[in-house]
C-alpha positions as CSV (number, residue, x, y, z in Angstrom):
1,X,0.0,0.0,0.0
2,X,1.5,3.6,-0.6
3,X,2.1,5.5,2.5
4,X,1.0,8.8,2.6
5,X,3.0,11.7,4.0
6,X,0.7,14.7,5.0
7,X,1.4,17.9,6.9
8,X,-0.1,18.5,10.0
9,X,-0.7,22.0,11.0
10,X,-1.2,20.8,15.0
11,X,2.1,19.3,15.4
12,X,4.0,21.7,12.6
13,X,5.5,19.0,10.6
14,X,5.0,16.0,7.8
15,X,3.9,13.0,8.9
16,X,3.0,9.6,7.8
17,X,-0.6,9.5,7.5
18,X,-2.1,6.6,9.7
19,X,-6.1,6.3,9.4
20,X,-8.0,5.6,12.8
21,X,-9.9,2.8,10.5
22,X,-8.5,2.3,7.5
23,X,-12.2,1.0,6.7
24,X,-13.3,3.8,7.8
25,X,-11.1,7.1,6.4
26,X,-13.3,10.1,7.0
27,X,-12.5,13.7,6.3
28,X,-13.8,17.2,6.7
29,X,-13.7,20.3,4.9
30,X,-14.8,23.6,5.9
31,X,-17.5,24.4,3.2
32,X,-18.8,28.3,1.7
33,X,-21.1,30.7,3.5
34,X,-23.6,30.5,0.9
35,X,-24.4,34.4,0.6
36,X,-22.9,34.9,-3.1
37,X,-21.4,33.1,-6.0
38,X,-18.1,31.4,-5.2
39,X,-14.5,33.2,-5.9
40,X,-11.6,31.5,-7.7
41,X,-10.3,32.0,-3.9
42,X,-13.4,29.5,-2.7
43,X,-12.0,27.2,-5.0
44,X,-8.7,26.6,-3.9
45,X,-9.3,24.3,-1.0
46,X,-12.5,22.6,-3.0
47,X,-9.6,21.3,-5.4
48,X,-6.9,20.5,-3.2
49,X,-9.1,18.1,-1.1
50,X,-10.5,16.9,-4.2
51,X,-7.7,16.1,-5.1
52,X,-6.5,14.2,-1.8
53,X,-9.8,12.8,-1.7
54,X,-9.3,11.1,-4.9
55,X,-5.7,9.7,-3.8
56,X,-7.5,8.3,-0.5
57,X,-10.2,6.9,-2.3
58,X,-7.1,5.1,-4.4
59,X,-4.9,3.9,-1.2
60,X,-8.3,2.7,0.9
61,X,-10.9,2.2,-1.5
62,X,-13.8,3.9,-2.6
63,X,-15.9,2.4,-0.1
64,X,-13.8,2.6,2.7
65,X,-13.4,6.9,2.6
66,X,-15.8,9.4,3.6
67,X,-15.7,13.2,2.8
68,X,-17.8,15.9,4.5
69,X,-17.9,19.5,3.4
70,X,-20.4,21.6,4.8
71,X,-23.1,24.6,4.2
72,X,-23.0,27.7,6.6
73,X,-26.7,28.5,5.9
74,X,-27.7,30.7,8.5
75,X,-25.4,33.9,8.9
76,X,-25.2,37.7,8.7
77,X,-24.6,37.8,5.3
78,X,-26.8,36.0,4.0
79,X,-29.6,37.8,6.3
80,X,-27.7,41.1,4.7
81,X,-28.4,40.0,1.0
82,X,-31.7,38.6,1.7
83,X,-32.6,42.0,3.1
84,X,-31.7,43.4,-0.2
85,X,-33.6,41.8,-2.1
86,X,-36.6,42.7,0.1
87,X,-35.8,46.1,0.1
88,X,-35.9,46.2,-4.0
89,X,-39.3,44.7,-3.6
90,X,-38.6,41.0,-3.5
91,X,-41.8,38.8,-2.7
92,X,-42.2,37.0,0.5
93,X,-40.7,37.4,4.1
94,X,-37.2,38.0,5.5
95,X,-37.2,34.5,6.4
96,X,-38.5,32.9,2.8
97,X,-35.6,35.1,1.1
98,X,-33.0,34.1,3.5
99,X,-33.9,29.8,2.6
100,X,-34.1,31.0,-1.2
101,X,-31.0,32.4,-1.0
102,X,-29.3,29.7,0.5
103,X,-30.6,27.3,-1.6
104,X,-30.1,29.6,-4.8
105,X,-26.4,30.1,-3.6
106,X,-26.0,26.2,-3.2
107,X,-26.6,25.4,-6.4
108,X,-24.4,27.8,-8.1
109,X,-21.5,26.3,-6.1
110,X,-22.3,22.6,-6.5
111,X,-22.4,23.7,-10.9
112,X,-18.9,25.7,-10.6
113,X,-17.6,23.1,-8.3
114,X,-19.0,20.8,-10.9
115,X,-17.2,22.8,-14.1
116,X,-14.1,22.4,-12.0
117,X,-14.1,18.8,-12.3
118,X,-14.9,18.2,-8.4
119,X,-16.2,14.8,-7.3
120,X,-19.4,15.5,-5.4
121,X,-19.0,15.1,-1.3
122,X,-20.2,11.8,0.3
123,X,-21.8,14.2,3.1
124,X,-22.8,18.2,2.3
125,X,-24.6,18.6,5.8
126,X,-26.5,22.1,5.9
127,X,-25.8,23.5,9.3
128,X,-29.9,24.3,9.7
129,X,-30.0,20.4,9.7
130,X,-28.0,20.0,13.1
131,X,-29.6,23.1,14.7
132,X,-30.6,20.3,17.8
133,X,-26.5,18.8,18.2
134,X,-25.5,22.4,18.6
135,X,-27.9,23.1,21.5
136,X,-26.7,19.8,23.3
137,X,-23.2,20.5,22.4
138,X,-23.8,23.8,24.0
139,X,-25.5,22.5,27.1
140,X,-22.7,20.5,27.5
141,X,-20.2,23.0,27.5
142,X,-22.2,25.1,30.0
143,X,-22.4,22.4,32.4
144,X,-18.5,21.4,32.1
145,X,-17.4,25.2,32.9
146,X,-16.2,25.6,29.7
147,X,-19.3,28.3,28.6
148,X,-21.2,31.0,30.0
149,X,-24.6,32.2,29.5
150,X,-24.9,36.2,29.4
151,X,-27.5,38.3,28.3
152,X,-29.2,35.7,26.2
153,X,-25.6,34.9,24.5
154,X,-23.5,32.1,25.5
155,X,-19.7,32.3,25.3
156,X,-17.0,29.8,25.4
157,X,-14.3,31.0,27.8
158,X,-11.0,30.6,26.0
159,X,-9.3,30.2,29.6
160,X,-10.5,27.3,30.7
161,X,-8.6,25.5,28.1
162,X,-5.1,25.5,28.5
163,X,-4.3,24.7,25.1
164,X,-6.3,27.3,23.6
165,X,-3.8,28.9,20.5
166,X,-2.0,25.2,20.4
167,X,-3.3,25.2,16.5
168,X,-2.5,28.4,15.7
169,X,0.7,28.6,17.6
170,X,-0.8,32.0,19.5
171,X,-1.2,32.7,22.8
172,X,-3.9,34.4,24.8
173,X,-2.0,37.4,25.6
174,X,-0.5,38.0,21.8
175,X,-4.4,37.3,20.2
176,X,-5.8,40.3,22.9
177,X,-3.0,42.4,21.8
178,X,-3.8,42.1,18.1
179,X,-7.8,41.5,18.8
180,X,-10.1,42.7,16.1
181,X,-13.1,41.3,17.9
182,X,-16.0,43.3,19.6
183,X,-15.1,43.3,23.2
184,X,-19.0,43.2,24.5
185,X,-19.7,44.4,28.1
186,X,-21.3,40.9,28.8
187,X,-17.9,39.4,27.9
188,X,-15.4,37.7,30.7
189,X,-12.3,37.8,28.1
190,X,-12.3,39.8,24.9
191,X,-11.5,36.2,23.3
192,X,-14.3,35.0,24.3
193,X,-16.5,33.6,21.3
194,X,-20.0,33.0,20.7
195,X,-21.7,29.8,20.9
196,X,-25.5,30.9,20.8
197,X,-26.6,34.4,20.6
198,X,-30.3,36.1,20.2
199,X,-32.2,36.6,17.0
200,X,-35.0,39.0,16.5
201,X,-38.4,37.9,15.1
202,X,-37.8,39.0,11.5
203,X,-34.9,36.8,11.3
204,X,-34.2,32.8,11.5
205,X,-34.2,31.7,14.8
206,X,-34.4,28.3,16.9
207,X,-36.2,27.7,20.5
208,X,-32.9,26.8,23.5
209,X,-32.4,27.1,26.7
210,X,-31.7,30.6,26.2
211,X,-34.0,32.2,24.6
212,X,-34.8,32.4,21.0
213,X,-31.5,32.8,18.9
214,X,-29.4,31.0,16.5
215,X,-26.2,29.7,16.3
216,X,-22.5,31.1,16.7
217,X,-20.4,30.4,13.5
218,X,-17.4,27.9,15.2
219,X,-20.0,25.4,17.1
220,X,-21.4,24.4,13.9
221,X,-18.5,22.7,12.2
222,X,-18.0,20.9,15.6
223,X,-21.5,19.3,16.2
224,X,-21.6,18.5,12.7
225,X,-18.7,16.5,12.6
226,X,-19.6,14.8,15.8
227,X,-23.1,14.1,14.2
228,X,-21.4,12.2,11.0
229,X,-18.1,10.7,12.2
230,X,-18.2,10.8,15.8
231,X,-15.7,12.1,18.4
232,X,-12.9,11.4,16.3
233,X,-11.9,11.6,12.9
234,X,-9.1,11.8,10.5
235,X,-8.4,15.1,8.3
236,X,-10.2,18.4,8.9
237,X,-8.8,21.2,6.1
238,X,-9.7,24.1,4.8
239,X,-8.0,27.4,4.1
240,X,-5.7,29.2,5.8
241,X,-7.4,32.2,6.6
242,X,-9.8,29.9,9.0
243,X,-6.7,28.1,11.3
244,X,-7.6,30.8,13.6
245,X,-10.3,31.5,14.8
246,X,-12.7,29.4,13.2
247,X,-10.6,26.3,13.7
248,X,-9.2,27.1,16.9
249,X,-12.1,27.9,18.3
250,X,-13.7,24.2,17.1
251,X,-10.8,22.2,18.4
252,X,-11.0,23.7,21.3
253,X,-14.9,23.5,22.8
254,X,-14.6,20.1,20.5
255,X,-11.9,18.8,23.2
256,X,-13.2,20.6,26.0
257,X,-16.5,18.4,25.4
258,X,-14.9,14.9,24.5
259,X,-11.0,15.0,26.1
260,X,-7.9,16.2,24.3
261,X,-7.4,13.2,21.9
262,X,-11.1,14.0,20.3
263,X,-12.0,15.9,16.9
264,X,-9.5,15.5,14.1
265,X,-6.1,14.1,14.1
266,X,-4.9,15.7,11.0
267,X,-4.9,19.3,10.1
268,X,-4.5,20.8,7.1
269,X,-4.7,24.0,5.2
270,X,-4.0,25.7,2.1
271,X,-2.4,29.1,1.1
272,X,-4.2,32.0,-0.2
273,X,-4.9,33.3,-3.9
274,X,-3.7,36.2,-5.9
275,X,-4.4,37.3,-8.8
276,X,-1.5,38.5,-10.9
277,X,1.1,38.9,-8.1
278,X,-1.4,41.2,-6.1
279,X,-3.8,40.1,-3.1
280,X,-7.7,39.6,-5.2
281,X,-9.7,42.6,-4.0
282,X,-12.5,44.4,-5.7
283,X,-11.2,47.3,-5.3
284,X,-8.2,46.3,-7.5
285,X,-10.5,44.9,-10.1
286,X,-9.2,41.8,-10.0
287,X,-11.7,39.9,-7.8
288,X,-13.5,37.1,-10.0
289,X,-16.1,34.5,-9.1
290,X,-15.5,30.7,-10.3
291,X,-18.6,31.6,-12.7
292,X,-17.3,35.0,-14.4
293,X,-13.8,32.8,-15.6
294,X,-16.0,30.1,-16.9
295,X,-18.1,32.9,-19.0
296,X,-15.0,34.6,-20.0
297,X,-14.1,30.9,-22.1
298,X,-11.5,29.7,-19.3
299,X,-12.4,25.9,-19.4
300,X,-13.0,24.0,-16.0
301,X,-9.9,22.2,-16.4
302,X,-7.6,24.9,-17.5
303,X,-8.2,26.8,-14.4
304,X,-7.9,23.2,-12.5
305,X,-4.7,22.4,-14.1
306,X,-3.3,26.6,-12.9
307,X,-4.5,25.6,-9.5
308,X,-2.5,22.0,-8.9
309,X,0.3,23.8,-10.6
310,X,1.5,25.0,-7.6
311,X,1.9,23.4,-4.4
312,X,-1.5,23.6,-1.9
313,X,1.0,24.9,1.1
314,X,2.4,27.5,-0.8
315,X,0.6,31.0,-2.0
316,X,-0.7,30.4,-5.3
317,X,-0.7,33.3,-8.4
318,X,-3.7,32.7,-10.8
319,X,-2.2,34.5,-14.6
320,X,-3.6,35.4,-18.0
321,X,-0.1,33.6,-19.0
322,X,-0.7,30.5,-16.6
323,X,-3.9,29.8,-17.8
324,X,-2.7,30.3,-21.7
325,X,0.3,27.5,-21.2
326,X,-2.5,25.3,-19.4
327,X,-4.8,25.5,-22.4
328,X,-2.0,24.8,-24.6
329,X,-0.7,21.5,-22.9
330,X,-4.1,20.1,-22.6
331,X,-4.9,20.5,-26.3
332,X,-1.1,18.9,-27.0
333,X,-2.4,16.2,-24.6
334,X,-5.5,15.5,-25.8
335,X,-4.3,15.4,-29.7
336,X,-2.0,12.5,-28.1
337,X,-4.6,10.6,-26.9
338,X,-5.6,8.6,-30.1
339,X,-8.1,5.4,-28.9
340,X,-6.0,5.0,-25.9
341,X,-7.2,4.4,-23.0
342,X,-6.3,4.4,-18.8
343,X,-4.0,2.2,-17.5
344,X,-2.8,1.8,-13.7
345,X,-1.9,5.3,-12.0
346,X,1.7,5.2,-12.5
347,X,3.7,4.8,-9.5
348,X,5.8,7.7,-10.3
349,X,2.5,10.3,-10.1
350,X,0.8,8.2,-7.0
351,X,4.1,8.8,-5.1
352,X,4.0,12.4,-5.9
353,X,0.4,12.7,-4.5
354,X,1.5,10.5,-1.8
355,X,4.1,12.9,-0.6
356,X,2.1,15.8,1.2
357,X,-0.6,15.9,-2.3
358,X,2.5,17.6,-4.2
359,X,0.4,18.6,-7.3
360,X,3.3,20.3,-9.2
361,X,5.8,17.1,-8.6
362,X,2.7,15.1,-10.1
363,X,2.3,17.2,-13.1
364,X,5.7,17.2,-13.9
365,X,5.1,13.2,-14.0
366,X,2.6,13.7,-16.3
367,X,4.7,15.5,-18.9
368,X,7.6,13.0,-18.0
369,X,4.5,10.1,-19.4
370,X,3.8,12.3,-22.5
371,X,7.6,12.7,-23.7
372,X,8.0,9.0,-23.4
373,X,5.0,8.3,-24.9
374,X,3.1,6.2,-22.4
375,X,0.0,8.0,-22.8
376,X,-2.0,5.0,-21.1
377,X,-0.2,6.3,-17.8
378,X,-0.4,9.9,-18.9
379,X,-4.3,10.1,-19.1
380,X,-4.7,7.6,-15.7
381,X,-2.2,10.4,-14.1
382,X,-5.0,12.7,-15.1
383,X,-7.6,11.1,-14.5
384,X,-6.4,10.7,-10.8
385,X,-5.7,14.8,-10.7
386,X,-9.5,15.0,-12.0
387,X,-8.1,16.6,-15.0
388,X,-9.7,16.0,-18.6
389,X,-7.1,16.6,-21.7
390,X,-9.3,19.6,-23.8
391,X,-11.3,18.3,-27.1
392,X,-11.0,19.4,-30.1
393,X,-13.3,22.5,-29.7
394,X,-11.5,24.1,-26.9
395,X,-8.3,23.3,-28.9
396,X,-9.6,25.9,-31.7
397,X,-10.0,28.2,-28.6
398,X,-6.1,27.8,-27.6
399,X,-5.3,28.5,-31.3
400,X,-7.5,31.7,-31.3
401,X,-6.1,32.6,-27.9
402,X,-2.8,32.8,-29.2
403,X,-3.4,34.2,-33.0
404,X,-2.6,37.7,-32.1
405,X,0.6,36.8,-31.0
406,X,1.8,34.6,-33.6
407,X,0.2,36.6,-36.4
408,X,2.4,39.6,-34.9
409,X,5.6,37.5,-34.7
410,X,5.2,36.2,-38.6
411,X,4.6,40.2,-39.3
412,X,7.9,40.9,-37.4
413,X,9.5,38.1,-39.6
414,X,8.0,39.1,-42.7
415,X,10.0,43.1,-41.7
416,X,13.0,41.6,-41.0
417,X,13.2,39.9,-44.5
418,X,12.8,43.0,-45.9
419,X,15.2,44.6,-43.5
420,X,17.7,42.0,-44.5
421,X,17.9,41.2,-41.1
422,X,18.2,37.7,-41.3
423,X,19.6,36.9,-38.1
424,X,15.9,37.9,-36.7
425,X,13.8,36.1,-39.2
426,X,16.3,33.1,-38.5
427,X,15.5,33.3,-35.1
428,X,11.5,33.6,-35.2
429,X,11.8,30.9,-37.8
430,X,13.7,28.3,-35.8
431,X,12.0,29.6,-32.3
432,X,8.7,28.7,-34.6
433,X,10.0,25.4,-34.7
434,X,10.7,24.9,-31.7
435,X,7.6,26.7,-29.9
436,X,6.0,23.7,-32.0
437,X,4.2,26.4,-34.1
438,X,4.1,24.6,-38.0
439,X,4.8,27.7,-40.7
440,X,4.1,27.0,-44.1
441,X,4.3,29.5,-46.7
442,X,1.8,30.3,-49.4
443,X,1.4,32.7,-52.7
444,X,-1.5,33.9,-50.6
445,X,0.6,34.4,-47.0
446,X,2.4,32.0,-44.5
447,X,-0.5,29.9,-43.2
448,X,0.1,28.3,-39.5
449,X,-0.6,25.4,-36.8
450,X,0.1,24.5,-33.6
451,X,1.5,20.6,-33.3
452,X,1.1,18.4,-30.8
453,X,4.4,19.8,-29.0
454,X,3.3,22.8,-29.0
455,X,5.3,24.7,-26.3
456,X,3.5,28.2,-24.5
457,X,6.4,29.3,-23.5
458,X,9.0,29.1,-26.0
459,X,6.4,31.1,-28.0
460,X,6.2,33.8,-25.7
461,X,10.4,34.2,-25.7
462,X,10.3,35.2,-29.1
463,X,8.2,38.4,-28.5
């Protein structure tokens, strides 16, 4: 059996990855707040564990590995956007446009998801479905001395567990310091964090103990993996913008409630997004939903094959330039493919994957498979990735996407000829060659194709 090596944000380091039931692999992923259409930011850890799902699913068997991502269907935002709609004269209450939007917002995600070649979650638990296990779980907390009820709020108190920051590597003292959190009069520590908290009529809303209210974002993630997998499970990820607090905050009432060996035993996260070099903002313009690519003619599996480009640990740069080479080595691929068909997952890829899901390492396999022509391994390397090679209709699209260029470069050649500068038309004529870009000229004008080997890159040096 391959071993897999994983990185484990709690103890900081790689380790060999060692199921609790190998019959029984279960993982969790932090799923979207479902208020808008997902960013290409959203997506990021949606492919990553896709990916690792796929590779458990391999090692275990398909019936021996469960994956859990989850809705947050009952937040401020979506209240915010619901009350939108109602103020530009929507139909129905607060409370009908709040469920329609949730369920409106779910669906987008599951298509994009979908587009980007994502297997579908054995378990997509809405957190309105487990409104009951958050009460208990709170009750419990209460009664242990780990919560406090105030003002028709309840609040886990961060100091009566000692390992409270152990995820995050923070302390008490240094998260005060840097606190961005509203430090409420009813609060005992300003790190304090909501379990339960009042909602007004107008607004969704469960009977508890305390009043009518609804839920605190952090217990929701912990009563609904409690609810599915039990106490204990394998792999919780999700990005690492929620180590802390979200997932601080859940490890810790999660092992305040069941002891310190409960909850996951693997945690892992992936870097944030950018968008050519610069942090996606709106502001910036660069700030694009999974959707708006897909209508702009990027194919599923072109922006896919950007994301696994780069390692999950490390930040990752989405590019106009990225997503061109992408296009181009999936059509290369897919004119390679001929009637073959998948064979085993090559060793050489699976050990790649194996080794903390190294996505780039894996890739580099793939092209390794294509130069030595074993495109049996080659398309079950990508079929393991959840990539598809790009038919021949998105091929036209990669030769439209780079016409301008080339038309430009066989203009340049055409000026040095009658320059007589023929150490420049030697150049675009042999860098044509080997770009994989077939010239052939005509009474009417050079006419042009891109090969199999065509190469993005070696294209773009000869601007």
């Amino acid at each position: 059996m391959t071993e897999i090596k994983l990185y484990n944000t709690k103890s900081r380091q790689k380790e060999a990855f060692t199921p609790l039931d190998d019959q029984d692999v279960r993982m969790y992923v932090c799923g979207p707040t479902v208020y808008d259409r997902a960013h290409i930011g959203n997506a990021r850890p949606v492919i990553v564990f896709d990916v690792l799902y796929r590779l458990l699913r391999h090692v275990y068997g398909i019936d021996h590995v469960t994956y859990a991502r989850n809705f947050t269907d009952v937040d401020d935002k979506i209240n915010a956007t619901a009350q939108a709609r109602k103020e530009a004269g929507a139909a129905g209450s607060l409370v009908e446009l709040i469920h329609q939007r949730a369920d409106e917002t779910i669906a987008w995600y599951l298509e994009d998801m979908n587009a980007l070649g994502n297997l579908v979650p054995d378990q997509a638990p809405r957190a309105t479905e487990f409104i009951a296990e958050m009460i208990t779980m709170t009750t419990e907390l209460i009664a242990s001395g780990h919560a406090y009820e105030a003002e028709g709020h309840v609040l886990f108190d961060v100091t009566s567990y000692d390992r409270y920051g152990s995820l995050s590597g923070r302390s008490i003292d240094d998260m005060i310091a840097g606190a961005r959190v509203e430090v409420a009069p009813y609060k005992r520590n300003p790190m304090d964090f909501v379990l339960w908290k009042p909602s007004s009529a107008d607004l969704p809303g469960w009977d508890s103990p305390w009043g009518w209210g609804r839920p605190g974002w952090h217990i929701e993630c912990s009563a609904m993996t409690k609810a599915l997998f039990g106490e204990r499970f394998d792999i919780h990820g999700g990005g690492l913008d929620l180590a802390f607090p979200h997932h601080e905050n859940e490890k810790a009432q999660s092992c305040c409630e069941a002891g310190e060996d409960s909850f996951a035993q693997v945690w892992m996260h992936n870097e944030m997004l950018q968008v050519e070099g610069k942090k996606m903002s709106k502001s910036l313009g660069n700030f694009f939903s999974v959707r708006e690519l897909l209508d702009q003619g990027y194919p599923g599996e072109v922006i896919r094959f950007v994301f696994l480009s780069t390692h999950y640990r490390k930040p990752m740069d989405w590019t106009e330039k990225k997503a061109r080479e992408a296009e181009a080595t999936l059509g290369r691929w897919h004119r390679m493919r001929g009637e073959n068909k998948p064979s085993k997952v090559p060793q050489a890829v699976l050990n790649a994957l194996a080794d903390d899901v190294n996505t780039p390492k894996a890739i580099s396999e793939l092209h390794d498979l294509a130069k030595s022509g074993d495109i049996s391994g080659l398309l079950a390397g990508l079929e393991i990735l959840g990539l598809r090679t790009i038919n021949a209709e998105i091929a036209a699209d990669i030769r439209e996407s780079w016409k301008e260029l080339i038309d430009q470069l066989l203009m340049d050649r055409k000026q040095a000829r009658a320059d007589k500068n023929f150490a420049r038309a030697d150049e675009l004529r042999d860098g044509f060659a080997r770009a994989g870009v077939l010239i052939k000229d005509t009474p009417d004008g050079p006419v042009w194709e891109l090969s199999k080997d065509f190469d993005a890159e070696k294209l773009e040096a000869l601007r």
